[in-house]
KOLMIZA-239417 format. One line per 4 residues: number of its first residue (from 1); for each residue x, y, z of C-alpha. Coordinates in steps of 0.05 Angstrom, whole numbers, plus 5000, padded with zeros to 4 digits. Layout:
N
NUM	X Y Z ~ ...
//
This chain:
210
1	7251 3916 3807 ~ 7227 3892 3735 ~ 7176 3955 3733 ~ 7242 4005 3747
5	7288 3970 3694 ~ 7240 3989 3646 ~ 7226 4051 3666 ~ 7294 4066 3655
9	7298 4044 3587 ~ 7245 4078 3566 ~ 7271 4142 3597 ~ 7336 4131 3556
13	7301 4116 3492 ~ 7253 4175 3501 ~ 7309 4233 3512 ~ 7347 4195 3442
17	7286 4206 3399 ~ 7294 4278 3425 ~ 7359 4293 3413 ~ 7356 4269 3340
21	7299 4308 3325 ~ 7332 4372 3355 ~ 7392 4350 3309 ~ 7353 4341 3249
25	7315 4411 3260 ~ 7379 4450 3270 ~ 7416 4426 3192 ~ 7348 4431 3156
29	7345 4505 3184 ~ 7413 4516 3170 ~ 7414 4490 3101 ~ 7351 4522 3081
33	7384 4590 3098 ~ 7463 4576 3075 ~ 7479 4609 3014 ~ 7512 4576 2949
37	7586 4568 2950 ~ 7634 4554 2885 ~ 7671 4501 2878 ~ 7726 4543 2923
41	7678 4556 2980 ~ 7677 4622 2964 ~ 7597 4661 2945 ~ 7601 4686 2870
45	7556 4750 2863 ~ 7514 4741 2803 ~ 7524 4796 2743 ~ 7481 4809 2688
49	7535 4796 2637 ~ 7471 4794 2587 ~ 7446 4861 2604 ~ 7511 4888 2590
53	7524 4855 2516 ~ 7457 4884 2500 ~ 7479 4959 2520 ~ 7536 4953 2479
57	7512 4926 2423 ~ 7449 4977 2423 ~ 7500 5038 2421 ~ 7549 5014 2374
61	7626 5034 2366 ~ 7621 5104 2353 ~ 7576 5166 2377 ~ 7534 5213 2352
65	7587 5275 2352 ~ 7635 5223 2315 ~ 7578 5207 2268 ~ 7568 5282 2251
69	7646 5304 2249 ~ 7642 5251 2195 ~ 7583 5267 2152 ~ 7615 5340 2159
73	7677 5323 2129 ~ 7655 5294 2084 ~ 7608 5354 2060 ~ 7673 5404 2069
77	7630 5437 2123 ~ 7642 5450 2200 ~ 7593 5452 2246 ~ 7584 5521 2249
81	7568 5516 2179 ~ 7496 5485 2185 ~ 7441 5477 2219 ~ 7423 5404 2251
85	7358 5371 2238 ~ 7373 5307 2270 ~ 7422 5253 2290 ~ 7388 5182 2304
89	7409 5119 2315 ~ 7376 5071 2283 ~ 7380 4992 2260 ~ 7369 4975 2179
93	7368 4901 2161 ~ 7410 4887 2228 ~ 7451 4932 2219 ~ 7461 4989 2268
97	7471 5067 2227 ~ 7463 5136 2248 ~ 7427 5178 2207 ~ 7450 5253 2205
101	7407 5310 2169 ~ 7427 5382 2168 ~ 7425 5446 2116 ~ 7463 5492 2091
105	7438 5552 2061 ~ 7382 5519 2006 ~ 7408 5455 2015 ~ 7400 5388 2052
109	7445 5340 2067 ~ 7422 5267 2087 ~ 7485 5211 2113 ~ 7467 5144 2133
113	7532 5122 2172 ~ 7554 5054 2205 ~ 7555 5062 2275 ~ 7604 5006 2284
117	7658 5026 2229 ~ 7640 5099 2217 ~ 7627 5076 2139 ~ 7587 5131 2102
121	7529 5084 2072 ~ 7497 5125 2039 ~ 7483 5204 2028 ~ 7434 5260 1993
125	7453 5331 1970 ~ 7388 5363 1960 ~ 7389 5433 1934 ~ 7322 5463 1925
129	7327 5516 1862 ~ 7402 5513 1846 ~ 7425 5571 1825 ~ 7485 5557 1773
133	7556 5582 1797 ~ 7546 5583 1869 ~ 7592 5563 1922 ~ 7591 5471 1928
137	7610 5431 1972 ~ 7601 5351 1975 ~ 7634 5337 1903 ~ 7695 5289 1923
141	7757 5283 1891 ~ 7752 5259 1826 ~ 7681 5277 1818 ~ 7652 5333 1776
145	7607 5391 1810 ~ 7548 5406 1809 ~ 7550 5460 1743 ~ 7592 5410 1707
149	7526 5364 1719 ~ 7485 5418 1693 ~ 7527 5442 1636 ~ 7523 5360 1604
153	7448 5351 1616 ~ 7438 5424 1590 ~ 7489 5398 1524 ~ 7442 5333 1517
157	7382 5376 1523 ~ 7402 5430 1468 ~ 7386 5485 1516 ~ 7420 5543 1556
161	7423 5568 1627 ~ 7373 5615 1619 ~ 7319 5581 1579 ~ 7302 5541 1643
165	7266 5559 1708 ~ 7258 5521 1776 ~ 7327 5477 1775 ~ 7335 5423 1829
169	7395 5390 1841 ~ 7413 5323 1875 ~ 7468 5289 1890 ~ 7453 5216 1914
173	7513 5164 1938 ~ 7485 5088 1940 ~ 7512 5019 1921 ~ 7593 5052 1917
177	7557 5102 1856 ~ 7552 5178 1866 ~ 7502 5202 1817 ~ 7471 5279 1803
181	7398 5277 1798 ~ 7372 5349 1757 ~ 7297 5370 1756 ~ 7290 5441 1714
185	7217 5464 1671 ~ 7219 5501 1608 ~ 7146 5524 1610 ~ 7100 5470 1613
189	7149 5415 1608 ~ 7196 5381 1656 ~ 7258 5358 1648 ~ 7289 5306 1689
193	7365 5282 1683 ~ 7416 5231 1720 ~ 7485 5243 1710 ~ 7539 5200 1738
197	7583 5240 1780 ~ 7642 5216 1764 ~ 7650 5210 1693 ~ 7588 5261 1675
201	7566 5211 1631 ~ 7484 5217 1617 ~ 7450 5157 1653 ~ 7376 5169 1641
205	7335 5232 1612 ~ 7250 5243 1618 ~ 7217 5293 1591 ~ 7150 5301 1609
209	7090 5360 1595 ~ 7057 5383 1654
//
């Protein structure tokens, strides 16, 4: 009778142990595979909020077409006007600015622009062999053009029109000053002025023999 009693019991005891391991199985495999809740119970997809930020900040606030309708504008041309070199985005000291080269005729125009404010930070008016009297564009208001330049470095110089050869003239925006940069020979020698642009007041003079 003794020998069935604990028989019993340990049949009892026996099926316990296997239930709770059953038990225990069932949450471990159910918590190794239950995905994370919020606070609310609900499952937040992730985002790459990160990824974003980084897209827009890379582009900036304004595109390339609104970078060249700018520069444009600002050279009293249209876009049928010139030819386009290149418009590239590009980051200075931080700072992200399109930079927008095209021609006209002789001449090459060079804009360095904000790409976040549309801010014209710099530009260059390049024209290779100026010839005197032809049609300008670029000069702003209150600025002289580009013979007015001429005609004061020509005054400073003591010379005429047509006692030079090979005339270059530039005009350079940088630091909030517009300035005319003029390159002409007179035989051997070169001549080399900087006029401001806005008052055509003589800023520097070289003259150098080849």
């Amino acid at each position: 009778m003794k020998k069935t009693k604990i028989g019993l019991v340990a049949l009892v005891l026996a099926g316990a142990l296997l239930a709770g391991c059953a038990g225990s199985t069932t949450a471990s495999s159910e918590s190794a595979v239950a995905p994370a809740a919020s606070p609310s119970g609900t499952v937040t997809p992730r985002t790459d909020t990160q990824s974003t930020a980084t897209s827009t900040a890379a582009s900036g606030s304004i595109s390339e077409e609104e970078a060249k309708k700018i520069a444009l504008e600002h050279a009293g041309l249209t876009e049928a006007d010139v030819t386009f070199v290149h418009v590239k985005l590009d980051r200075d000291d931080g700072r992200l600015e399109y930079e927008v080269e095209f021609y006209k005729d002789s001449t090459e125009y060079d804009y360095d622009i904000d790409a976040n404010t549309g801010e014209i930070l710099s530009f260059d008016q390049d024209a290779e062999y100026y010839t005197p009297g032809q049609a300008q564009s670029g000069a702003q208001s209150g600025q002289i053009t580009q013979d007015e330049a001429l005609a004061a470095a020509l005054a400073h110089a003591g010379l005429a029109q047509t006692d030079i050869s090979r005339l270059k003239v530039e005009l350079d925006y940088d630091d909030g000053r517009s300035v005319y940069e003029l390159e002409w020979d007179v035989d051997r020698t070169e001549y080399s002025y900087e006029v401001d642009a806005s008052t055509g007041e003589i800023l520097s003079y070289e003259k150098e023999l080849d």
